[in-house]
C-alpha positions as CSV (number, residue, x, y, z in Angstrom):
1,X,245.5,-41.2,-138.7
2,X,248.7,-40.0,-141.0
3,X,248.5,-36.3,-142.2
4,X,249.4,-36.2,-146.3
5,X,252.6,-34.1,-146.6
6,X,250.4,-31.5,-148.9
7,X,247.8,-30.7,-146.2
8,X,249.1,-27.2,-144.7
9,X,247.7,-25.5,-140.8
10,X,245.1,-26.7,-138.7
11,X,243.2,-30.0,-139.8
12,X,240.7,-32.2,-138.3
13,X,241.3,-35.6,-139.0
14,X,238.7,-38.0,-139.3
15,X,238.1,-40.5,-136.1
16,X,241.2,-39.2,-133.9
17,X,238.7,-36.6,-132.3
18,X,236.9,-39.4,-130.6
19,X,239.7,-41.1,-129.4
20,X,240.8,-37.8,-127.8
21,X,237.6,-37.3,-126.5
22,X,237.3,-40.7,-124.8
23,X,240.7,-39.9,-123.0
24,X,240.0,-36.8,-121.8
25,X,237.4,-38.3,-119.9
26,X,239.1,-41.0,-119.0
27,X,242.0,-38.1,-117.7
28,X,239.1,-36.9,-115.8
29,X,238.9,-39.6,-113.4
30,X,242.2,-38.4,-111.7
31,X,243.1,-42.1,-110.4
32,X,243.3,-43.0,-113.8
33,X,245.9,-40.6,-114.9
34,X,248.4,-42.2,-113.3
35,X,249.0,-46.1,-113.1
36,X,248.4,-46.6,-109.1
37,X,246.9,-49.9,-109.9
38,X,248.5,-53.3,-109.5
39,X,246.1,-55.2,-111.1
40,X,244.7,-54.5,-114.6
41,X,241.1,-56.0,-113.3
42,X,241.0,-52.8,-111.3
43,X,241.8,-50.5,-113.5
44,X,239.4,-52.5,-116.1
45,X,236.9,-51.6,-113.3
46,X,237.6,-47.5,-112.5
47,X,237.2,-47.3,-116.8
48,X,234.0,-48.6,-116.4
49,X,233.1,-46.4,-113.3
50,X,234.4,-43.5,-115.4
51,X,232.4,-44.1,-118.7
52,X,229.0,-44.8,-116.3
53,X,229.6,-41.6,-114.6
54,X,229.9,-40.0,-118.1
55,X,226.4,-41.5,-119.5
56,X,224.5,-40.9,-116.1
57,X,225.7,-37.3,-116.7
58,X,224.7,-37.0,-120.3
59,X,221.1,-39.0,-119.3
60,X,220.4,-36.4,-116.2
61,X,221.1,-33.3,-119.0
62,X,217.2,-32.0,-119.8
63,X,216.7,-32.1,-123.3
64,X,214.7,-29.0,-125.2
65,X,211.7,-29.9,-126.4
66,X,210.8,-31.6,-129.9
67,X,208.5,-29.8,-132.0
């Protein structure tokens, strides 16, 4: 996403807030901050390890109750 030239300070843009997102937790994942793998099959594989880690974690969370 392009910022216009007339915007001026501190603007969220649309969509780049996920993309950041997803890499932070990808940065989590310390073997994945780097590029120690020689095969992109592997790495393929600790991105999905990451991103099931992630949604076990967000399906252990207890939720408050619905009213």
């Amino acid at each position: 996403m392009k910022r216009s030239d007339d915007m001026r300070g501190f603007v969220v843009l649309p969509k780049r807030w996920i993309v950041e997102r997803f890499f932070a937790h990808l940065m989590r994942t310390r073997r994945l901050a780097r590029d120690y793998e020689r095969r992109t099959t592997s790495a393929e594989v600790m991105i999905y390890w990451s991103m099931i880690g992630l949604m076990t974690r967000r399906l252990a969370r207890p939720r408050p109750p619905r009213r």
